[in-house]
C-alpha positions as CSV (number, residue, x, y, z in Angstrom):
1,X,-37.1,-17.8,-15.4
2,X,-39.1,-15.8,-18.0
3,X,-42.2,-17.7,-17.7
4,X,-42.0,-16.8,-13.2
5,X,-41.7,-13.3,-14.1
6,X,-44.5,-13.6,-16.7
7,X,-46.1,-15.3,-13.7
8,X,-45.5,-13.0,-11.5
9,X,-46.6,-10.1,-13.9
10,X,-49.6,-11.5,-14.5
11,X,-50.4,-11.6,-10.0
12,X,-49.5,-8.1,-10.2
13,X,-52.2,-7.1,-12.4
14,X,-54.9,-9.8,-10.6
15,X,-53.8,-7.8,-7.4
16,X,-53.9,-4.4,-9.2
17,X,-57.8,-4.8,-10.3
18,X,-59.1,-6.4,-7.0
19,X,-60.0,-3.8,-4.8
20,X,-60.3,-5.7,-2.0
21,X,-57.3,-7.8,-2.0
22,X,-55.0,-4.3,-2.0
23,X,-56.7,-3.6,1.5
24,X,-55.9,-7.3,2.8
25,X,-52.4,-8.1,1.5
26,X,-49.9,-6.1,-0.2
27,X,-48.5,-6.8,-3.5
28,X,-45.3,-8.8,-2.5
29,X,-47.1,-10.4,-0.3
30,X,-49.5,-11.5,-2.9
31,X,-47.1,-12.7,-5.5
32,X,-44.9,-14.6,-2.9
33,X,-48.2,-16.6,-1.9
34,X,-48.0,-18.6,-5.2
35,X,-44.8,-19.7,-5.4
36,X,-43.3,-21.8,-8.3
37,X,-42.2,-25.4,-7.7
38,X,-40.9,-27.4,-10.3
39,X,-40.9,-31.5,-10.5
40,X,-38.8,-32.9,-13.4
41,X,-38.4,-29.3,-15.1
42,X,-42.5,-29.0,-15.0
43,X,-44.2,-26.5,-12.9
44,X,-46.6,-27.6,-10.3
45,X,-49.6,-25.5,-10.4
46,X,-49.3,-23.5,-7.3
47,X,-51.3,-24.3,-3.8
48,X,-54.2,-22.0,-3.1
49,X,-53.0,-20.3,0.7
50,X,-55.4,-21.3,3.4
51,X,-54.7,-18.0,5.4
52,X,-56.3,-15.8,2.8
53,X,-60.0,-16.5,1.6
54,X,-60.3,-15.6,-2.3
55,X,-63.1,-15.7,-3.8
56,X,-63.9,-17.8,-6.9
57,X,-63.2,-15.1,-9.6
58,X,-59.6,-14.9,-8.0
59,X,-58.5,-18.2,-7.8
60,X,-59.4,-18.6,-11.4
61,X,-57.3,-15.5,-12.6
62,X,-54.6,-17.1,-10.6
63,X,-54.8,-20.4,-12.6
64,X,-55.4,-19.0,-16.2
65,X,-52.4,-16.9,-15.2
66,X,-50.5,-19.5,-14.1
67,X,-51.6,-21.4,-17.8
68,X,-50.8,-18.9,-19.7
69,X,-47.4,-17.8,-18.0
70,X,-46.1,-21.3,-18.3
71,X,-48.1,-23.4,-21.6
């Protein structure tokens, strides 16, 4: 549970320094779009969502977040 909350921490901040994400989606809802699923007690890296277009730069905060919350 520590390493989704570091997760999650970690979205916040991604959300809190890209200015235009804060106009499209709010911060919950930005944080529940990469939810954790786990396969034999390993974390899947998360799905990108198809509803929301981010750009290159984001999706690779999202994955060194998501490498650094949980290796």
């Amino acid at each position: 549970m520590e390493n989704i909350r570091l997760f999650e921490l970690k979205l916040k901040e991604i959300w809190e320094r890209t200015e235009w994400l804060q106009y499209e989606v709010s911060e919950s809802g930005f944080i529940a779009l990469f939810p954790i699923e786990f396969k034999d007690d390993v974390p899947l890296r998360p799905d990108f969502p198809e509803d929301l277009d981010l750009d290159r730069d984001t999706r690779l905060a999202v994955l060194v977040a998501f490498r650094e919350a949980f290796s």
